[in-house]
C-alpha positions as CSV (number, residue, x, y, z in Angstrom):
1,X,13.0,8.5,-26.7
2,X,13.6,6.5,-23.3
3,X,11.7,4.8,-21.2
4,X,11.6,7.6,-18.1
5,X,13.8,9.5,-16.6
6,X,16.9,8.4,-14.6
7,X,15.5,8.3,-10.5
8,X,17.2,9.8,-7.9
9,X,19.8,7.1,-6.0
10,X,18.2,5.3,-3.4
11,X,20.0,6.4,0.0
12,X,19.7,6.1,3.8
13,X,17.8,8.3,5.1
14,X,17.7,9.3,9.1
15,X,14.6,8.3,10.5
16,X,13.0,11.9,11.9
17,X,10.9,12.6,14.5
18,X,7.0,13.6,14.1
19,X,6.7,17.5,13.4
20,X,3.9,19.7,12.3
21,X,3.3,21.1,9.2
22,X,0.0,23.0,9.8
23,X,0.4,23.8,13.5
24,X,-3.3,23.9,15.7
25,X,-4.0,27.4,16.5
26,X,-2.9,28.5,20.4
27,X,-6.2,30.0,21.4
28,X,-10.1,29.4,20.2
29,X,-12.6,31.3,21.6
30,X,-15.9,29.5,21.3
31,X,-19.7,29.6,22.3
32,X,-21.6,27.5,24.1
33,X,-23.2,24.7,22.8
34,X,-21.5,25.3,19.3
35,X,-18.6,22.3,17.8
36,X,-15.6,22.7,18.7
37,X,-13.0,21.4,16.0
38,X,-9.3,22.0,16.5
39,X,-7.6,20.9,13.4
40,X,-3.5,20.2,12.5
41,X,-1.3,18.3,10.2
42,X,1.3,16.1,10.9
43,X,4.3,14.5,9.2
44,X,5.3,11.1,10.7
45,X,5.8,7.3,10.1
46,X,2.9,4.8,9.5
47,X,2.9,4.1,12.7
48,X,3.0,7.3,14.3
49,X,0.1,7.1,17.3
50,X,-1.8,10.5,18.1
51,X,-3.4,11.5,21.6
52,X,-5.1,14.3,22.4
53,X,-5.3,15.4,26.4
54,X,-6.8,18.1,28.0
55,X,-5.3,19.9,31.4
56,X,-2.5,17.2,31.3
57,X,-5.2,14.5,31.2
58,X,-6.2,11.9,28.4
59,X,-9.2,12.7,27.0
60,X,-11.8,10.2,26.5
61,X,-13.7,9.3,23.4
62,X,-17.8,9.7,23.5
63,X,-20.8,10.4,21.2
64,X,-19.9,14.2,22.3
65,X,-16.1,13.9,22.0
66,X,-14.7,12.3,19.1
67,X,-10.6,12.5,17.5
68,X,-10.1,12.1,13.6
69,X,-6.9,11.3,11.7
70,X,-6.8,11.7,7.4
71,X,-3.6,11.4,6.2
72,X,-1.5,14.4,7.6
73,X,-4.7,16.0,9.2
74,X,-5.7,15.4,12.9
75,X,-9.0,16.9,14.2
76,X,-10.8,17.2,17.4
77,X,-14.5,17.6,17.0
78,X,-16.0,18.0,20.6
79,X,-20.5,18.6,20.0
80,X,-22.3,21.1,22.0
81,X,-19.4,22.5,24.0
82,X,-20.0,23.4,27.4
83,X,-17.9,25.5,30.0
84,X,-17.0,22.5,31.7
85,X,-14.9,21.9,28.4
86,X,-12.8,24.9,28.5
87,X,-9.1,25.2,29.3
88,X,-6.0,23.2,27.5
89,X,-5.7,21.1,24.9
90,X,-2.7,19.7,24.1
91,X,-1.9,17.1,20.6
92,X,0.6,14.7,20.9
93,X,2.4,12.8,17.9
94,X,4.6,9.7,18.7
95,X,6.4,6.8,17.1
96,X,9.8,5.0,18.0
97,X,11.9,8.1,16.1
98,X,10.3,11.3,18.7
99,X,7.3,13.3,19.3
100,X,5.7,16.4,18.7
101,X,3.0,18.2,20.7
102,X,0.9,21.7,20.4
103,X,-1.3,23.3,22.8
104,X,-4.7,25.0,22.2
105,X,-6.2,27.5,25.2
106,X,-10.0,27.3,24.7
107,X,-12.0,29.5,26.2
108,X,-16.2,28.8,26.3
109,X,-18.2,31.6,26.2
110,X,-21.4,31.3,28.2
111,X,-25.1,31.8,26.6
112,X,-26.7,35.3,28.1
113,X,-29.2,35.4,29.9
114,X,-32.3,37.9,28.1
115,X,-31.6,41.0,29.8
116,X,-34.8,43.1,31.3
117,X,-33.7,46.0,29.4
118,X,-35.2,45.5,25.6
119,X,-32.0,46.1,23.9
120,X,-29.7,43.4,22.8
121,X,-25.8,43.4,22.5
122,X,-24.8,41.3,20.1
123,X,-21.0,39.6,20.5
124,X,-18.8,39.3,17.4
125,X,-16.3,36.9,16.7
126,X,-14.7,34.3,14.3
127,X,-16.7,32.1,12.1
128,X,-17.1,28.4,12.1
129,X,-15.7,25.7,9.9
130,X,-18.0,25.5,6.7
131,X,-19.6,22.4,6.2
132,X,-20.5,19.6,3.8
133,X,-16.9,20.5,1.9
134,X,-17.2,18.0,-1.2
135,X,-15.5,17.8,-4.9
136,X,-18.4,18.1,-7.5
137,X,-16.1,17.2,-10.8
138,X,-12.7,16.9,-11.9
139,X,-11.1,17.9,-15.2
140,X,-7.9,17.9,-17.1
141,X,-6.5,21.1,-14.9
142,X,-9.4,21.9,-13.0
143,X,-11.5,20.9,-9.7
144,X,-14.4,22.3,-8.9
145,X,-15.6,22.6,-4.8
146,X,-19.0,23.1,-3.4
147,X,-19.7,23.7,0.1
148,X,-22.4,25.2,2.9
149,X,-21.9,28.2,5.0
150,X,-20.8,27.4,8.5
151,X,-23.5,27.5,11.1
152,X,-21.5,29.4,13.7
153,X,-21.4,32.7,11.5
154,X,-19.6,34.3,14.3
155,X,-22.8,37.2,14.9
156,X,-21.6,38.2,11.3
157,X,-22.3,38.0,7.6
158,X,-19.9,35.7,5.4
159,X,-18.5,38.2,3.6
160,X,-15.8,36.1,1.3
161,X,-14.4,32.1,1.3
162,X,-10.4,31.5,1.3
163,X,-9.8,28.2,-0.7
164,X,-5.9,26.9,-0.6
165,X,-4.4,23.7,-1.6
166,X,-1.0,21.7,-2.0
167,X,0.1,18.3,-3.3
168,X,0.7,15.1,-0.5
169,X,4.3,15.6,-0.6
170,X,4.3,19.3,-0.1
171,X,4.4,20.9,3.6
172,X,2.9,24.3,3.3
173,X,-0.5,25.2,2.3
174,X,-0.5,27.8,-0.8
175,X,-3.3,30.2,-1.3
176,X,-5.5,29.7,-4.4
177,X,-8.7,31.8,-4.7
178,X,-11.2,34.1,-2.4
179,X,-14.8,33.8,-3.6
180,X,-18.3,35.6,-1.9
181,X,-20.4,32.2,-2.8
182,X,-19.9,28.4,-1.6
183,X,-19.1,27.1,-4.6
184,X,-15.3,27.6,-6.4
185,X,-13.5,26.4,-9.9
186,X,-9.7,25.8,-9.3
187,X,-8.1,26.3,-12.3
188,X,-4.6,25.9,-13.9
189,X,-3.7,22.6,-12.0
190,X,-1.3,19.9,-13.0
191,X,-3.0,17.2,-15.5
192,X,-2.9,13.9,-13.4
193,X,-1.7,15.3,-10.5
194,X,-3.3,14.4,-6.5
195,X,-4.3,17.6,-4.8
196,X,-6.0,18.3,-1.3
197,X,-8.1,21.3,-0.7
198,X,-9.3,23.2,1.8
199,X,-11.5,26.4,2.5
200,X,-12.5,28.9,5.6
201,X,-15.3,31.4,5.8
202,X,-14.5,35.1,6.9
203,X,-16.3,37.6,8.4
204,X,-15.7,40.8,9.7
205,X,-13.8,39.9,12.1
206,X,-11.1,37.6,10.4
207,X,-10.8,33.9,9.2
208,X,-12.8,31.5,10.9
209,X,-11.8,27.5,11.3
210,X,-10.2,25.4,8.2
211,X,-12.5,22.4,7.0
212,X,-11.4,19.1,6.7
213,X,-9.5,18.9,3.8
214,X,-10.5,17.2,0.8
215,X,-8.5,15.0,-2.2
216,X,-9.2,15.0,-5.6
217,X,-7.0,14.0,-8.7
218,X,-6.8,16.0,-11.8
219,X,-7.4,13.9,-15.2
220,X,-4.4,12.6,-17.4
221,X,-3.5,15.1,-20.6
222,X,-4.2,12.8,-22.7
223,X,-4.9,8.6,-23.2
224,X,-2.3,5.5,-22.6
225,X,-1.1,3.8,-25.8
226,X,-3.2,0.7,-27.2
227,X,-3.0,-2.0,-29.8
228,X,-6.0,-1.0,-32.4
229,X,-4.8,-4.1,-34.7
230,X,-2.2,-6.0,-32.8
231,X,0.5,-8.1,-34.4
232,X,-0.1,-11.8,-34.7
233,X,0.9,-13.7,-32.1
234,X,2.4,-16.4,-34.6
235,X,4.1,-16.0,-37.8
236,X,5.2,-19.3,-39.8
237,X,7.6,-17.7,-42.7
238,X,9.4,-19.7,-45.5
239,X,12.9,-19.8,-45.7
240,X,13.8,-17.2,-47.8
241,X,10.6,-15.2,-48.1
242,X,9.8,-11.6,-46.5
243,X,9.3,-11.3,-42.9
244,X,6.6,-8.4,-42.0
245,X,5.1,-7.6,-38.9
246,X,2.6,-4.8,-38.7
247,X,0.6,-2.8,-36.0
248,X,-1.7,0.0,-35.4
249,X,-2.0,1.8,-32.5
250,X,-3.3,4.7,-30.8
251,X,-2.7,7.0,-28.2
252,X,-2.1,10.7,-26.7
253,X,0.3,12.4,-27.3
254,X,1.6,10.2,-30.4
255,X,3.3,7.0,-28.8
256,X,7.4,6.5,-29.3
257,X,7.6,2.8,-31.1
258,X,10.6,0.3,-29.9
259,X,11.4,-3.0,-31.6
260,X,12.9,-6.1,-29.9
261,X,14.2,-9.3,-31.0
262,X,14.9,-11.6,-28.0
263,X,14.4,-9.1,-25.6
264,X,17.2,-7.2,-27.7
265,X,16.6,-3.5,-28.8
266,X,16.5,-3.9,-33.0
267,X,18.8,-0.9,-34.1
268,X,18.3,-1.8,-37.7
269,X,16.2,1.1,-38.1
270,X,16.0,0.6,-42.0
271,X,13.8,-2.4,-41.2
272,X,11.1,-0.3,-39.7
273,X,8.6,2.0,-40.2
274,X,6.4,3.9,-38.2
275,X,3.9,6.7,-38.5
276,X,1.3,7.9,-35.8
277,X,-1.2,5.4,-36.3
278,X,0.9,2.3,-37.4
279,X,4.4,0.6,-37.4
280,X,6.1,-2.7,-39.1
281,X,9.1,-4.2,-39.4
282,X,10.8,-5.7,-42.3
283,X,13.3,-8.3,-43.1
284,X,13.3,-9.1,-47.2
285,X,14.7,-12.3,-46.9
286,X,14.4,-14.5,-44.0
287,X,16.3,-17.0,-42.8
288,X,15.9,-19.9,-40.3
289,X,18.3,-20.3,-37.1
290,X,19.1,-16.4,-38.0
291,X,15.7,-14.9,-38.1
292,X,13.5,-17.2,-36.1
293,X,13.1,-15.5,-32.8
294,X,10.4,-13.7,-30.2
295,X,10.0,-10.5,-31.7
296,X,8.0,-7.6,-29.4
297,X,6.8,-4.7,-30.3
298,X,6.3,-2.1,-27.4
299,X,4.6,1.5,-27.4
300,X,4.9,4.3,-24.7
301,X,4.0,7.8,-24.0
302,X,4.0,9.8,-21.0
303,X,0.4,8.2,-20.0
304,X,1.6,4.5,-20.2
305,X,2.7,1.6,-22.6
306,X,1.6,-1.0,-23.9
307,X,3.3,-4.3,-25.6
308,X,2.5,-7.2,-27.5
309,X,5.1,-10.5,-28.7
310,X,5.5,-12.4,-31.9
311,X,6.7,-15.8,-32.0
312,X,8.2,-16.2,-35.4
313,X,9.4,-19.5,-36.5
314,X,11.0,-20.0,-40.3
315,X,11.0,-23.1,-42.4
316,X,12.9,-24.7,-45.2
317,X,9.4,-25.4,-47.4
318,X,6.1,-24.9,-46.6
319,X,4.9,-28.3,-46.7
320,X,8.0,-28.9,-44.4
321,X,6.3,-28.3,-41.0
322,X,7.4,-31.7,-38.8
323,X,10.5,-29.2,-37.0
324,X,7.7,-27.4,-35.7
325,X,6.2,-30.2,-33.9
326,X,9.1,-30.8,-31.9
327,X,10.9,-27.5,-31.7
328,X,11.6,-26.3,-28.2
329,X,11.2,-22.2,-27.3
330,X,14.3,-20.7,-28.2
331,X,16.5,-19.8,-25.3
332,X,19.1,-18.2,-26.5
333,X,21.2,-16.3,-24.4
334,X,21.3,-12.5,-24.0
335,X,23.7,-10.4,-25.4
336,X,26.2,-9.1,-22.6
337,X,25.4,-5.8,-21.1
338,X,21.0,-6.5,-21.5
339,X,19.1,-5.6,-18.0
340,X,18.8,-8.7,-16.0
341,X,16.4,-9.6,-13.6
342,X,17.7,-10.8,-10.3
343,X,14.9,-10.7,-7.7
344,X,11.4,-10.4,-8.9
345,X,8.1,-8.4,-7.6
346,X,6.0,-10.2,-5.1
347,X,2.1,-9.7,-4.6
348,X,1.1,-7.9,-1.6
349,X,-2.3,-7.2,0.2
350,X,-2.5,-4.5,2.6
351,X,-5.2,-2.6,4.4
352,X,-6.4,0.8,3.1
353,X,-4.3,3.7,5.5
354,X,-1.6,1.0,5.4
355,X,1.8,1.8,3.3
356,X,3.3,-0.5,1.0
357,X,6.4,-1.1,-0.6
358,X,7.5,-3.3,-4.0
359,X,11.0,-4.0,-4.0
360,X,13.3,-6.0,-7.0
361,X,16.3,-6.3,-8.2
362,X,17.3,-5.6,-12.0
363,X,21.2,-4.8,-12.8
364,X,21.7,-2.8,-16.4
365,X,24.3,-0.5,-17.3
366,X,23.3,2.6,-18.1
367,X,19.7,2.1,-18.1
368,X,16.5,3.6,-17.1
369,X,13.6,2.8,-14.6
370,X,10.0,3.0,-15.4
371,X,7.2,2.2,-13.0
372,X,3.4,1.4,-14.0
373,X,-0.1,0.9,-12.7
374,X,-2.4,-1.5,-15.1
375,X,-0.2,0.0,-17.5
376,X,-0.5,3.8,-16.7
377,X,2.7,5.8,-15.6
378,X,3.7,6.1,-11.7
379,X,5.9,8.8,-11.0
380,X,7.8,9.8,-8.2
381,X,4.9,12.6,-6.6
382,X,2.1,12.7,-3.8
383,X,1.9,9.3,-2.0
384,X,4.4,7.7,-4.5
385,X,8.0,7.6,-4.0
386,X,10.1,5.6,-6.2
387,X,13.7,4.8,-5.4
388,X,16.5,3.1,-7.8
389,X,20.2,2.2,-6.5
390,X,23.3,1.5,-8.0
391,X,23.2,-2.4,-7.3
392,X,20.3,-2.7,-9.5
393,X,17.3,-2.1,-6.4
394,X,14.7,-0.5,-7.3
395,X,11.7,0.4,-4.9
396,X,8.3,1.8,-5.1
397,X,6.6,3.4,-2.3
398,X,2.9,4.1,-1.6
399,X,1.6,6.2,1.2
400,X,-1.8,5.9,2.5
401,X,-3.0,3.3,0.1
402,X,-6.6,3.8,-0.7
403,X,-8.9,1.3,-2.8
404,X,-7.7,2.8,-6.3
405,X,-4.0,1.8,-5.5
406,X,-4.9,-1.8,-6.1
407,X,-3.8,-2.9,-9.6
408,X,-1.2,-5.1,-11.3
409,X,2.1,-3.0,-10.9
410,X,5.1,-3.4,-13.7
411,X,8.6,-2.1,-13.3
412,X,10.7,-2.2,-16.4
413,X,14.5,-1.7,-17.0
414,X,16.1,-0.5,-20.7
415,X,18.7,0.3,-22.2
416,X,20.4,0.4,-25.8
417,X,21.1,-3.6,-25.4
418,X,17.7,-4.1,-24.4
419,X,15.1,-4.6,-21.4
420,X,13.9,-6.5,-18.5
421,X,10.7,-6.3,-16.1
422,X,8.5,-8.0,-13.7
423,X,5.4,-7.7,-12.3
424,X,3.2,-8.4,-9.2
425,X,-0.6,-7.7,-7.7
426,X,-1.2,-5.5,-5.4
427,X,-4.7,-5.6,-3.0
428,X,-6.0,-2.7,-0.9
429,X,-8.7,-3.8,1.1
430,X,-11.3,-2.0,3.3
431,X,-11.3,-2.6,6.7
432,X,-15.0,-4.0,6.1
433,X,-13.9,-6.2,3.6
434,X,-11.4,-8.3,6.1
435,X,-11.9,-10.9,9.0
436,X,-9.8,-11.4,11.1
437,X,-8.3,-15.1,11.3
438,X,-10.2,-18.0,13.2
439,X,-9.9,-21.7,13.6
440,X,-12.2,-24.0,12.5
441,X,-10.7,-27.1,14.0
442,X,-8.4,-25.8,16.4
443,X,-5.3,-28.3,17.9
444,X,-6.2,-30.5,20.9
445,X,-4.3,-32.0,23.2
446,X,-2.3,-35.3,22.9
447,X,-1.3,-38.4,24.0
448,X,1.4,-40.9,22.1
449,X,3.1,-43.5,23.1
450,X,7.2,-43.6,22.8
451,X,8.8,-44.6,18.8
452,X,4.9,-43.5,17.5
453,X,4.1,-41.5,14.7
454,X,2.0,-38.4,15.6
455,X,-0.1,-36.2,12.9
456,X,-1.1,-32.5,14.7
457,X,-4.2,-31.1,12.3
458,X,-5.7,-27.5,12.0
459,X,-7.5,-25.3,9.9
460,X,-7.9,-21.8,10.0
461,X,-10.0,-19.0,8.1
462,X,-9.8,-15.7,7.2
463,X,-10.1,-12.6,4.9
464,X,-7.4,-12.7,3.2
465,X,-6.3,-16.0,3.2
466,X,-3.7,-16.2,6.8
467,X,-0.5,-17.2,7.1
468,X,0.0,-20.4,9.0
469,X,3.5,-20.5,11.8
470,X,4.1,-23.6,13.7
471,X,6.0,-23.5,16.5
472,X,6.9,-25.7,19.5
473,X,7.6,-24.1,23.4
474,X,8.4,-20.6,21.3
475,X,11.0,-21.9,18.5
476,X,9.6,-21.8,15.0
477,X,9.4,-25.2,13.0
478,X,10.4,-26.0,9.8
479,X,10.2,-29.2,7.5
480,X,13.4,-31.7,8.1
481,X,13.7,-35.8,8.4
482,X,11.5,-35.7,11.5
483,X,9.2,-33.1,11.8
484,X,7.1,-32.2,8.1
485,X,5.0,-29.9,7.6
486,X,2.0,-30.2,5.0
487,X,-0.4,-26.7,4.1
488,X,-3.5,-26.8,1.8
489,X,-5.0,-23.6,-0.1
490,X,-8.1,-24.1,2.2
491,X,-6.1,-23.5,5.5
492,X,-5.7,-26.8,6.7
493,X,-2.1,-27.2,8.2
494,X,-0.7,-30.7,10.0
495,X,1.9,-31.3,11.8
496,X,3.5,-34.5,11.3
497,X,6.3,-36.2,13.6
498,X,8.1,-39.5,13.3
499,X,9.4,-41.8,15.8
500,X,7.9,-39.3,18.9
501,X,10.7,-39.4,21.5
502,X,10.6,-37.5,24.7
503,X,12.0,-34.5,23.5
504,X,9.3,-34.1,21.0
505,X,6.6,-33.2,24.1
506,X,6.1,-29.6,24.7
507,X,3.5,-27.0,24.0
508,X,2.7,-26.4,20.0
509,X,1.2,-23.4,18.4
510,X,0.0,-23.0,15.3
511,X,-0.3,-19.1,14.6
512,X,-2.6,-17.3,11.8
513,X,-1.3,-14.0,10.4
514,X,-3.5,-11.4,7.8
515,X,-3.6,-7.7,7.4
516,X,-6.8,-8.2,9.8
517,X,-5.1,-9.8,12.1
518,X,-3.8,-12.5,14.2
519,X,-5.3,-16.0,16.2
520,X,-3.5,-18.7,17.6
521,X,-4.5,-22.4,18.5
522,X,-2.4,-24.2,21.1
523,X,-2.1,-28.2,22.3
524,X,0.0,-29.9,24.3
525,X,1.6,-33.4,23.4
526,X,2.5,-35.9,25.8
527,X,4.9,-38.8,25.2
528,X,4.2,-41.9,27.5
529,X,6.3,-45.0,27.3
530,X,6.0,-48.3,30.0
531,X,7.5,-49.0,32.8
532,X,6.8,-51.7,35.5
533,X,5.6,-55.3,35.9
534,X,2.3,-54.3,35.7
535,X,3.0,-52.4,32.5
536,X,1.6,-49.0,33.7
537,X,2.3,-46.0,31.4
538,X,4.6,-43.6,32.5
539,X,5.9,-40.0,31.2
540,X,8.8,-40.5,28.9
541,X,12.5,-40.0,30.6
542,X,10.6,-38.1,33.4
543,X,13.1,-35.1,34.0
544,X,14.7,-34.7,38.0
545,X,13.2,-32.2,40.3
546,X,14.0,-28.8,39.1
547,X,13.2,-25.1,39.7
548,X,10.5,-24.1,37.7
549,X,11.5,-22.9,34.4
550,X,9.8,-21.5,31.0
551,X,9.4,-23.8,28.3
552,X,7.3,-21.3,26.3
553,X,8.4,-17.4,27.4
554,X,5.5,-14.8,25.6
555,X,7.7,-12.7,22.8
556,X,10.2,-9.2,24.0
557,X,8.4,-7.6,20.8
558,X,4.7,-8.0,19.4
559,X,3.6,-5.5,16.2
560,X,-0.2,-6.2,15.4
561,X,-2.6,-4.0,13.4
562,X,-4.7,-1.3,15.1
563,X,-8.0,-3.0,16.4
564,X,-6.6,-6.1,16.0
565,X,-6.9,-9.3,18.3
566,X,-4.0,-10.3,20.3
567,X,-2.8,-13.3,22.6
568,X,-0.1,-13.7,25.2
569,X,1.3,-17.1,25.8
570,X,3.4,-18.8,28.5
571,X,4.3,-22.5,29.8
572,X,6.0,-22.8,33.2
573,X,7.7,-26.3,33.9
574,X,7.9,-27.3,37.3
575,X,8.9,-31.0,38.2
């Protein structure tokens, strides 16, 4: 049994323009002072920026008017419409690859006055959106949905609910079940599987207004493989005497059992055993310098794996334990044609909404990629795409990230020689949870004399912990002979500078970067030298009259968060 299956080939793809998969319908009729909600999905990039306009004009948020975005889905939800807010709405979907737009004709009809006459006419038309659309439990292959009828009943009774779904990576919405009461069992789903639902009430005049959609995630079939009794972590064996290495195990369905000695698949398959509770491995007689090795023991089904190593170290007596004492970890070389691991995971915090992406490098011939999560399976479905190239890159992709993506994330190469992996941490933070960087001691200005050492000092705080640039009139800094550059884990930063000469003056910025945002402190540093009889202090190598000129130009290109702070910068020299 391997690993996982062989993924696709990682390939350019041609960035494509924002398009609609759930288009917004072209004409509501609607009551006064009812909600209106027009509702649409879109397929676009990250950073794909929505606006909503009405007659040709931008429309304004207020406590009446407010625009929603959920994944794919964009709403507008306008309170206790009036007929001021009839006429045409009009979506538009934008990044740097297109746009997309849709128009909705609304038309508000107007309350009645009571007529004289004592009969009543009463006006038929679509239902509302039903309301308070929640998931009440998930199972193995089922989700069950419980919701309230919609207020605006359209003048009619309710006479059934349409509930469809589909998956994050499909387009179209799929027709699931019709029920009469606000409550519905979707059965026959796809055991650990990311679904999004959604429901309308009908009356008899057609199918009112889709609700916000919901997400729920079906249960795994079954439970990721785990060490009952581990192996030991250390075996001492005489020279000579049986090596054995035993586990037990559990897990569902029954786990597949691999062997490795120095990373190397064992082959030998006379030397183990393995039933569905337990396996061991066997060598009668061992022998040191052959035998003495890292031995691992790894277990996988379709919900996960799980692995544990033995260090096993073999002596000539047992009283003869001194080589022990002094013996190095064995490095031994591996065997020609074993994955290797040439660029490694790297954590990464992100915002929830944001998408992220792991990237390494592993080269194997022949072999197979698996991906996990705190040791469960990721597969390549929903808001996960995974990606593996010839050259040995391999990518994972997360959509969306929410709260439950965070987790230690794995990606492991096999094949018949053996196996590498690496691993990193991955944060998904709530916007609440974040704070956007500040300075606690931001730079001040400065004043050195000519040949002096100079020391520049800041600290800067933040949730997470920022990123600290230097630069000086717009070009970034870097440690070399003169300039060094010294950062603590509290986010204290200095600036240090030897022999200050004229061309060290000029404007310096030290810029903090997170996922919340960004904050820049700024000083200027003045080199004086002197001149004269009467020893006065002068500016450095004062320049010749000049046009004016920029010594620190703001950036072509600035990408920030949404709702993030931002600062524009410029110096103008003029002499």
């Amino acid at each position: 049994m391997r690993f996982s299956q062989d993924f696709p080939i990682l390939q350019d793809i041609s960035p494509t323009p924002p398009s609609f998969v759930v288009s917004p319908k072209s004409k509501l009729i609607i009551d006064e002072s009812s909600t209106l909600i027009i509702v649409c999905d879109v397929r676009g990039s990250p950073e794909m920026e929505v606006t909503w306009l009405k007659d040709g004009r931008p429309l304004n948020t207020t406590e009446r008017i407010r625009s929603e975005r959920d994944g794919l889905t964009c709403r507008l939800v306008i309170a206790n419409v009036t007929t001021g807010d009839e006429g045409k709405y009009t979506i538009i979907a934008k990044d740097e690859n297109g746009e997309a737009k849709a128009d909705t004709d609304v038309v508000v009809s107007p309350k009645r006055e009571a007529a004289e006459s004592p009969s009543v006419k009463i006006v038929k038309g679509l239902p509302g959106a039903v309301e308070g659309l929640q998931v009440e439990s998930c199972a193995m292959d089922s989700v069950s949905l419980t919701w309230t009828s919609p207020a605006n009943t359209g003048g009619s009774k309710i006479s059934e609910y349409k509930i469809e779904q589909r998956t994050p990576d499909q387009q179209g919405w799929t027709e699931v079940a019709t029920v009469t009461r606000p409550k519905c069992d979707i059965k026959n789903l796809t055991p650990n599987t990311e679904y999004r639902f959604r429901v309308a009430a009908s009356n008899s005049e057609g199918l009112g207004d889709w609700a916000a959609p919901v997400s729920a995630k079906t249960s795994p079939a079954g439970s990721k493989p785990q060490f009952i009794e581990p192996p030991l972590p250390t075996l001492i064996v005489v020279d000579g005497q049986p090596l054995v290495i035993s586990a037990k195990f559990t897990g569902t369905p029954t786990p597949a059992v691999r062997w490795y000695r120095d990373r190397r698949e064992i082959t030998d398959l006379d030397s183990i055993t393995v039933d569905s509770e337990s396996t061991s491995l066997t060598i009668s007689e061992a022998r040191q310098g052959v035998d003495d090795s890292l031995y691992s023991c790894l277990i996988e089904n379709d919900m996960g794996q799980a692995s544990s190593d033995i260090s096993v170290s073999i002596i000539l007596s047992s009283e003869d334990t001194t080589d022990l004492e002094t013996r190095s970890e064995r490095s031994e070389k591996a065997p020609a044609g074993t994955p290797s691991l040439l660029k490694p995971l790297t954590d990464e915090t992100v915002q929830a909404g944001q998408q992220f992406v792991l990237n390494c490098k592993i080269t194997s011939k022949n072999g197979t990629v698996a991906w996990y999560r705190n040791d469960d399976r990721v597969i390549s479905t929903g808001r996960y795409e995974l990606f593996s190239a010839k050259n040995g890159l391999q990518k994972l992709v997360c959509h969306n990230s929410v709260r439950d993506d965070s987790g230690v994330y794995r990606c492991v190469v096999t094949n018949e020689k053996g196996m590498a992996q690496t691993e990193c941490k991955v944060t998904v933070k709530d916007s609440a949870e974040q704070v956007t960087p500040s300075f606690k001691q931001p730079l001040e200005d400065t004043t050195t004399m000519l040949g002096k050492d100079i020391v520049l000092k800041c600290h800067a705080v933040g949730c997470p912990d920022p990123e600290l640039v230097w630069t000086k009139d717009g070009e970034r800094l870097a440690t070399s002979r003169k300039v060094h550059l010294v950062f603590d884990e509290q986010g204290g930063s200095e600036l240090q500078i030897k022999e200050c000469t004229a061309q060290d003056a000029g404007i310096y910025l030290c810029t903090a970067t997170n996922s919340a945002g960004v904050q820049s402190t700024q000083c200027t540093l003045t080199v004086v030298s002197v001149a004269g009889k009467d020893a006065h202090l002068v500016i450095a190598e004062e320049e010749k009259v000049a046009a004016p000129r920029f010594i620190r130009a703001p950036p072509s290109t600035m990408e920030f968060n949404e709702g993030a702070q931002f600062k524009l910068i410029a110096k103008v020299f003029s002499s």
